[in-house]
Every structure is written in C-alpha cells, then in structure tokens.
N, C-alpha and C positions, 0 to 999 in steps of 0.2 A: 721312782726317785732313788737315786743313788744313797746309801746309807754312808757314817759317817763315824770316825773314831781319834778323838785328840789325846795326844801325851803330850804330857808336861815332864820336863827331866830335869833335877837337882842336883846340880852337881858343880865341882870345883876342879879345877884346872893342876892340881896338885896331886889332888887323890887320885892314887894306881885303878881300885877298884871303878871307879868314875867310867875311865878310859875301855876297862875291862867289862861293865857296864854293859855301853856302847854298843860292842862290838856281841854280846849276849842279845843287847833289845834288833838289833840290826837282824840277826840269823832270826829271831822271833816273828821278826814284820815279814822276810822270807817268806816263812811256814803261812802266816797267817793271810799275805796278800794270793798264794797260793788256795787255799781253800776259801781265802772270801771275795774273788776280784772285784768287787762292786763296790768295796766299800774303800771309801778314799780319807788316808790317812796324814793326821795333821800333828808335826812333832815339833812342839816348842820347847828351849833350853836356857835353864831360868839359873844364872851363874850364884852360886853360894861360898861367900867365905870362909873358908874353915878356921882362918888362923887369923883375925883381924887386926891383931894387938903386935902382931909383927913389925920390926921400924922398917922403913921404907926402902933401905936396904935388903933388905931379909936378914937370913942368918945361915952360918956355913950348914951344908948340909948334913953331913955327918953328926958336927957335934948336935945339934937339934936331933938325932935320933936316937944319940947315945944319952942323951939326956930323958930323952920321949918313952926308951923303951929300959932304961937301966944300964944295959951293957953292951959291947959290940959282939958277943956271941948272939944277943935277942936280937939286935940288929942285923945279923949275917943268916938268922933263921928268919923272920920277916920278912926280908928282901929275897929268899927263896921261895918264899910260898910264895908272893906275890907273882916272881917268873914264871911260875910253877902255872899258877892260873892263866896270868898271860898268855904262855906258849899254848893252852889249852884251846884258845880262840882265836890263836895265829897273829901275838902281839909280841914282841918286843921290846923286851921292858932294860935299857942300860943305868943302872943306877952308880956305873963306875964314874958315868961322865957326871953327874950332876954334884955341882959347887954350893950351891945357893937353894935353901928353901926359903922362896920369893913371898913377899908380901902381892899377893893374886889382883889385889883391889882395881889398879889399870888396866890388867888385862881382863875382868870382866865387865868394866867398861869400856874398853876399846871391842869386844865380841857383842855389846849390847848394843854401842854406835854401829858398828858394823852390820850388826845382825837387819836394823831396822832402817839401813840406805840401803844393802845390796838383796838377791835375789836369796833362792831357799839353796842353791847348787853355793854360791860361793860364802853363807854361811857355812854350809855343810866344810865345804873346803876349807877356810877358815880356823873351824874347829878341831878339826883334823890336823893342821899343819902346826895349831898351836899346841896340841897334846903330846906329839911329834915329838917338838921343839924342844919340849921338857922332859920326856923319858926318853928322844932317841939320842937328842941332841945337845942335852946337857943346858938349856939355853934357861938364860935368867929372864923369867915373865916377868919380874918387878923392871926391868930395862926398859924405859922411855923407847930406846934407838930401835930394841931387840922390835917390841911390839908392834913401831909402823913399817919394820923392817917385814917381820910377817905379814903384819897386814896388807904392803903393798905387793909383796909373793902371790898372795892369790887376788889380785888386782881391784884392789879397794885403795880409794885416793888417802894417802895419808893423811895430807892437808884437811882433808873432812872429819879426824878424830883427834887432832893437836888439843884443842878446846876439853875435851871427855877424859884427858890423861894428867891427872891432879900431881901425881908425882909428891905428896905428901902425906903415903898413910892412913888420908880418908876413908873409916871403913865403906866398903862397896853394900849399897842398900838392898839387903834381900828380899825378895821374892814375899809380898805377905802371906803366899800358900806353904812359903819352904816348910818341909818336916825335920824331923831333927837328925835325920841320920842321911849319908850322902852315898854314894846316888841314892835317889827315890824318883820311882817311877809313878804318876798318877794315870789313870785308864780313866777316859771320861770323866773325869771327878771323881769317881764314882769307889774305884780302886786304887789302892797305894801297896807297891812292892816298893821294901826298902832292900839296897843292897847291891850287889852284884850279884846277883840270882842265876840261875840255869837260862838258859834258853826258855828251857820248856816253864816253866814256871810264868816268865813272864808272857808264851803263847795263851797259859793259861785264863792270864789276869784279861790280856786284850780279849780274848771268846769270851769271859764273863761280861767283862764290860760292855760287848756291842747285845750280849742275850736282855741284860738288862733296859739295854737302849728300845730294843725292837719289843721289847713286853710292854713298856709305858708306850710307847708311839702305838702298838696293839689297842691298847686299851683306852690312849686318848680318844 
C-alpha cells in the first residue's frame, strides 16, 4: 500500500515570507519525493487574514508601513531583507509597484471558491498568478474587477465566484486549525513549522512526520 503525507499551509496573500514559504516547502517536497517515491503527497492551503480590520479599500501602501514599522529607513531595511530572502529562492519581490495594502478577505474567497470547483494544477496556478499579481504586479487583491480578472487568467469561470466576492470588509473565516503565525506549515498533523523556514528544515519535519506515521501503522 502506498504510504501517505498531508500538509496543511497557512498563509495570506500579502505576506512576503507566505510566498517565500512556498517556494522553501516546494524545493523540500523535491528532496523528499526523491528519497521517498512511494509516498503520495496531499498539500491543502487554508487562506489566513492577517490584517481584517482593513476598510475595503485598503490602505496606501507605504504609508501602512511607515506607520507599521516607525520610519522609512525601517521600512527601506525591511523591504531589503525581504528581497534579500526572496532572491535566495529565485523570487522576485517589486515593492516599488505596489499602491495598495489590500483588505485580502475576497481574494481568499475567491481562491477558496476556486480551490473547491477546479482541479489541484489550476489551484496551484491560481495561486501562483495571484502572489504574482501582488509582488510582481503591483495589483490591488482587494479589486472586485482585479480578482475575476486573475481568476479568469488561469481559466476558472468568473461567473462561478461573483456570489463568494462580498466586497464589504467581511472578515474572511479562518481555518479552525490556523496557528498564530503565518506561514505555518502542519506535517500530518502531527508537525507545525512556523515561518519561512530553510528548505531543509521543513525536509526535516515531512521525514519526521511520515517516521511517525509508519511506527503507529507498525504497531496497529
């Protein structure tokens, strides 16, 4: 019987690290489908708002960071570490383009509608095109137009998330597993890595959590 490994990913559409994440657990499942090919793995992506109280506009980006972090010196070192890690994973992070720190809440329901009509490839796309949108592209995720605009990019019918897009600040219902810090990785249940972690780190966590799996299945 083939063995079995699920992740659960928390994360928000905003946060740098989230994206940066990703692109850490992605090289991990590499390594890991590499020395385990048997075991077939199941990655579900549970959207968390960070900022809920946001109006439904958002708020200019900038100023929300000079406020966030004190000053535009914290803010022009911030946003270098941030690149800094990015480029370390082969991301690209433009924070020159981005206007708008967006109220997330529609586009994690429009990714949660989506997620649960289309397949695992045009989530995955999806996801991607919408992280994209916001560090490469500058695009405001709080936009009605922006979101089925993405959405209909990687070909999911618009017309099937018009209803899921409340467009008034609603905060978006989190995950009753979410942890408190974003991303957070869970291994089976079993494991939680918070963070934007190594690679190897999180290769770590998946081999604990299948050694765990196969000792109780042992001893069932």
């Amino acid at each position: 019987m083939s063995r079995r490994l699920s992740i659960d990913v928390f994360f928000d559409f905003i946060c740098p690290w989230c994206l940066i994440g990703k692109r850490q657990l992605e090289h991990a499942q590499v390594q890991f489908r590499s020395r385990n090919p048997d075991v077939q793995i199941t990655t579900v992506w549970h959207g968390v708002q960070l900022l809920p109280h946001l109006p439904v506009e958002g708020e200019p980006f900038a100023d929300f960071y000079r406020k966030r972090l004190g000053n535009a010196d914290a803010v022009t070192m911030r946003q270098a570490q941030v690149r800094q890690a990015a480029s370390a994973v082969g991301l690209t992070i433009d924070f020159s383009r981005i206007e708008t720190m967006p109220n997330t809440a529609d586009a994690h329901r429009l990714f949660e509608r989506a997620s649960a009509l289309g397949n695992v490839a045009q989530r995955e796309m999806l996801l991607e095109r919408l992280f994209a949108g916001y560090f490469r592209k500058g695009e405001n995720l709080g936009c009605r137009d922006t979101l089925l605009a993405i959405a209909s990019s990687c070909g999911v019918d618009p017309d099937s998330l018009l209803d899921c897009l409340k467009g008034d600040a609603t905060p978006f219902a989190e995950s009753p597993d979410a942890t408190s810090g974003v991303p957070s990785f869970q291994f089976d249940r079993r494991l939680t890595v918070i963070g934007a972690q190594p690679a190897q780190a999180l290769l770590g966590a998946m081999s604990e959590a299948l050694r765990e799996s196969d000792r109780e299945r042992q001893s069932a």
